[in-house]
N, C-alpha and C positions, 0 to 999 in steps of 0.2 A: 531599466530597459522596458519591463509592463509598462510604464508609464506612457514613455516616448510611444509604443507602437498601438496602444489606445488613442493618444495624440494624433499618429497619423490616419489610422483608420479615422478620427471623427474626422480631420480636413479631408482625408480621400471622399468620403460622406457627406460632407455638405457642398463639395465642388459638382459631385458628380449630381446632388440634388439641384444643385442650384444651376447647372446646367439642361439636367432634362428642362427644368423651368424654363431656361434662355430657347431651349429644341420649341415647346409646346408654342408661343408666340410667334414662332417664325413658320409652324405648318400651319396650313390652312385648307378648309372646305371651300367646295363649292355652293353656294345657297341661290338657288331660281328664285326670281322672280321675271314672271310671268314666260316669255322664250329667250330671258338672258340670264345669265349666270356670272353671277363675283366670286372672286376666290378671299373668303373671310376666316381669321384668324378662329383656331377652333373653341375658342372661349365665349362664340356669339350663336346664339339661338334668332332663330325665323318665326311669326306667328301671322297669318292672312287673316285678310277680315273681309269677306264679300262685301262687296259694296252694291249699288243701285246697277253705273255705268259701268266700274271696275274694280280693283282688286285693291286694298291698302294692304302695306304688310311693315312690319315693326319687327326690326331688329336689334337687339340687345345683347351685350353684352361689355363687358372690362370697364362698367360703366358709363357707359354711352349709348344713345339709343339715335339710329336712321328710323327713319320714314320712307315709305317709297307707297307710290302709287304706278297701275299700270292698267291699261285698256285702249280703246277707241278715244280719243279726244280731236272735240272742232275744233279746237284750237293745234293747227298746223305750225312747224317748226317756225315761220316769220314771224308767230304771233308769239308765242316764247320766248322770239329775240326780244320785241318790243315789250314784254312784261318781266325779261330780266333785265334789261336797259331799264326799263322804269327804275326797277328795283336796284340796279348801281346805280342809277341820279339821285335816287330817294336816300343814299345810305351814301352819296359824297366821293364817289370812286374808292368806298373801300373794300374793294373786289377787282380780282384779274380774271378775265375771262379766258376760255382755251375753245376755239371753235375749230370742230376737223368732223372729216367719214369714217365710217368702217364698214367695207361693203354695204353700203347703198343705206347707211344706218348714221342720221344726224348727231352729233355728237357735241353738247356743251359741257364743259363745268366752270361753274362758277367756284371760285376761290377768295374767302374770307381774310383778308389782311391783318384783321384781328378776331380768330376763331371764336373766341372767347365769348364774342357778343356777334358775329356776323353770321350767317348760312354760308356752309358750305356744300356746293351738290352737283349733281348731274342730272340731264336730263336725254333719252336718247331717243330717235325718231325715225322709226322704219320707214325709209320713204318712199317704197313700194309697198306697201302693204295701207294702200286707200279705201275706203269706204266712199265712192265718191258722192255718192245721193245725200249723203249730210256730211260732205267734206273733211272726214275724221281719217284722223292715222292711226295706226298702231305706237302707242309712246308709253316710254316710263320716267319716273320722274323721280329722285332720290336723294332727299338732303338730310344734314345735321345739323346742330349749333351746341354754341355752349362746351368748345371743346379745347383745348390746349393743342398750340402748336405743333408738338410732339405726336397727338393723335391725330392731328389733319394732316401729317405725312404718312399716318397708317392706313387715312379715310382716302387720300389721295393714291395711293398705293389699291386702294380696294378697286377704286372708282375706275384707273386704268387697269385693272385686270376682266373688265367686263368685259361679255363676248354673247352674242347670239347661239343658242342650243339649235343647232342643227338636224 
């Protein structure tokens, strides 16, 4: 009888361990970058690095590191199109593209058909918020590579959870 109810306390022990496990991957923080905010699994850390024109910031974690840039940039959402269209002709249509708004906020991501070796990212384009005297928007810009299909449904998951901080 000692036996069996050591037995069961270790499986009640390691379910319940390996559950909080399965809890910590499905909550998630918020991490700003610049006036938008993702909601990222709590296992990934934030680091900014002032730039010239704007902001880079590098986050990390479960193995994976984004990229994101955000500031003023000349280059307006048309010119984006045309330098991701390069970059799906340059790479052979291996990428789906998703173009939509969100309150008045341009919205691409590109999607890597094979993670593995392609970029996957977003970029997003405040399109009120102009600088017009040197033609610049408010943008952010945020991609990965180098990732396993399984993580670009997590990156993907990230990417649509962004939202402007109000």
């Amino acid at each position: 009888m000692i036996g069996v109810n050591r037995i069961q306390i270790s499986i009640v022990f390691i379910l319940a361990l390996f559950c909080a496990t399965c809890q910590s991957d499905l909550e998630t923080k918020p991490l700003k970058i610049g006036v938008y905010e993702f909601d990222f699994p709590l296992v990934f850390e934030k680091k900014d690095v002032p730039g010239i024109k704007n902001y880079m910031t590098i986050i990390k974690g479960d193995g994976i590191e984004f990229y994101a840039t955000y500031g003023y940039y000349p280059n307006d959402f048309e010119f984006y199109e045309k330098k991701t269209e390069r970059y799906y002709i340059e790479e052979q249509g291996r990428h789906a593209i998703i173009d939509d708004t969100l309150d008045n906020i341009a919205r691409r991501i590109l999607i890597a058909k094979e993670p593995e070796i392609g970029r996957t990212g977003i970029y997003l384009e405040d399109q009120t918020n102009i600088i017009k005297e040197i033609n610049s928007y408010q943008a952010m810009d945020m991609y990965i590579t180098g990732i396993t299909l399984e993580q670009q449904q997590m990156v993907l998951r990230i990417y649509k959870s962004g939202r402007r901080i109000r």
